[in-house]
C-alpha positions in Angstrom: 4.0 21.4 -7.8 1.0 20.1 -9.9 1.2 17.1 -11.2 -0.2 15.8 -14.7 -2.3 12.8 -14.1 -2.8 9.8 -16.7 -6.5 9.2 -16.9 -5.9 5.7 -15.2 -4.3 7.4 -11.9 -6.2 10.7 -11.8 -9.3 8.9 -10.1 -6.8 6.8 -8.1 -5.4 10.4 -6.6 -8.8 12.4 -6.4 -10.1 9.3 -4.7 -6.6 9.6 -1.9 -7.8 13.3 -1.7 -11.2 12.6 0.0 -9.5 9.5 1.9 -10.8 6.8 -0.5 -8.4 3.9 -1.9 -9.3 2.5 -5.3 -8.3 -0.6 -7.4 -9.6 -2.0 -10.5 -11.5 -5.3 -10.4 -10.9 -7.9 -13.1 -14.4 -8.3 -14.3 -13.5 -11.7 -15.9 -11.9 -13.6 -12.9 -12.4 -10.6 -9.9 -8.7 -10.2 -9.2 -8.2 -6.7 -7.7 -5.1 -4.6 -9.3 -3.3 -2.4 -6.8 -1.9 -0.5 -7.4 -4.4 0.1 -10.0 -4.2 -1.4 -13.8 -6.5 -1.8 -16.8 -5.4 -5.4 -17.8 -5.6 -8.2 -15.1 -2.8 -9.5 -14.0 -3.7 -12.9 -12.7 -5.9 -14.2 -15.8 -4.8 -11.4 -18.4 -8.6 -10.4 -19.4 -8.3 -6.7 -20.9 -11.3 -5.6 -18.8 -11.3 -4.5 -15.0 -13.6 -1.8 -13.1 -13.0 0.7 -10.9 -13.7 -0.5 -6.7 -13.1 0.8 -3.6 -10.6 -1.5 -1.1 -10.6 -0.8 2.7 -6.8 0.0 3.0 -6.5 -3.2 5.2 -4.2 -6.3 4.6 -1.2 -7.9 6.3 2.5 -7.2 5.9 4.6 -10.2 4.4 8.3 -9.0 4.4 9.8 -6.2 6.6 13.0 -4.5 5.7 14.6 -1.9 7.0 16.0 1.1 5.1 19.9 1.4 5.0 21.5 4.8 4.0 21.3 4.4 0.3 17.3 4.0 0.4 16.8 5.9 3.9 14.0 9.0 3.5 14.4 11.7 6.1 10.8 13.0 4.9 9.7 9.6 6.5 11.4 9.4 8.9 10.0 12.6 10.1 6.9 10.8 10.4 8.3 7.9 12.5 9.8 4.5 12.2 9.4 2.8 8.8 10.1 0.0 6.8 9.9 -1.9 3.2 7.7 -4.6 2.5 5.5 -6.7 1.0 1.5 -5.9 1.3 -1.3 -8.6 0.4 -4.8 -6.6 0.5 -7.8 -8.0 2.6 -10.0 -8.7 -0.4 -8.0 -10.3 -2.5 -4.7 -11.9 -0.7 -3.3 -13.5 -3.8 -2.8 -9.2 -5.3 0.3 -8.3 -2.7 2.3 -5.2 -3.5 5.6 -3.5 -1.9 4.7 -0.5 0.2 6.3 1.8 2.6 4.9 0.4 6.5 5.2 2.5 9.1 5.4 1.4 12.6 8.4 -0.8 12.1 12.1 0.3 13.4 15.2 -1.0 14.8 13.8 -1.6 18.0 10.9 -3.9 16.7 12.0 -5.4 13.4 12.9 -8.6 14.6 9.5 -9.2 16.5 7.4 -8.0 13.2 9.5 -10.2 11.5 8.5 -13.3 13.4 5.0 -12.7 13.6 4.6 -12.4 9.8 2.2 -12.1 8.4 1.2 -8.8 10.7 -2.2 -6.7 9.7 -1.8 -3.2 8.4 -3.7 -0.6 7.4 -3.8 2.3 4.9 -2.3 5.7 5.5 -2.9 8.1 3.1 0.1 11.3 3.7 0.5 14.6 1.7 3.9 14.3 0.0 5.3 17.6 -2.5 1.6 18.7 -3.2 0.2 15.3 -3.4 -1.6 12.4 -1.3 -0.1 9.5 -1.7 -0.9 5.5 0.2 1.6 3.8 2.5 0.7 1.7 5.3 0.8 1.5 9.0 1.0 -2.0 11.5 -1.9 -2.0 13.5 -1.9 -1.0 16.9 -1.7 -3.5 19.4 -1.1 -6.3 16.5 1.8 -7.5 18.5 0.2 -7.6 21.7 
């Protein structure tokens, strides 16, 4: 399957294909949009530039998936969950995201440790790469 990319998400994607995660940078107040946007969200300037983030942040919110929402593609990959994700350079620009390191067995301990670090993990998906995130190992411990 080959997708047709708007001009604002093709870099976004070509970037994901050499294991690179972009945003766009307000350049009036330096807000980062992620995912990525041409307008600023925060102060509403119609300029922002293209950056690279590292792919780290923390995890906010956890929820597990229920039958209606469950993936079995994911799940092939391992234990996942919902939630909120704030990126390390700019805290206040927080987005929901698959996570993946988060099950039945360890919800409730993610869940009171909030906020928990994460980190990017960039998967093939139907012919394309695509972000979701991963707790960090040992973040618990």
């Amino acid at each position: 399957m080959t997708l047709k990319l708007e001009r604002n998400v093709k870099r976004f994607y070509d970037g994901l294909e050499e294991g690179v995660v972009s945003a766009r940078r307000c350049t009036e107040c330096g807000a980062i949009e992620y995912p990525p946007h041409y307008a600023c969200n925060r102060c509403g300037y119609h300029e922002t530039e293209w950056t690279t983030i590292s792919g780290r942040g923390v995890l906010k919110s956890a929820i597990l998936p229920v039958s209606l929402n469950a993936n079995s593609r994911l799940a092939e990959i391992g234990d996942y969950c919902f939630g909120e994700v704030a990126v390390e350079e700019d805290p206040e620009c927080s987005f929901n995201s698959t996570i993946f390191g988060v099950g039945p067995d360890n919800v409730e301990q993610i869940r009171a440790n909030l906020p928990v670090p994460v980190h990017a993990k960039i998967i093939q998906l139907d012919g394309y790469k695509t972000v979701m995130y991963e707790v960090d190992e040992g973040a618990l411990s």
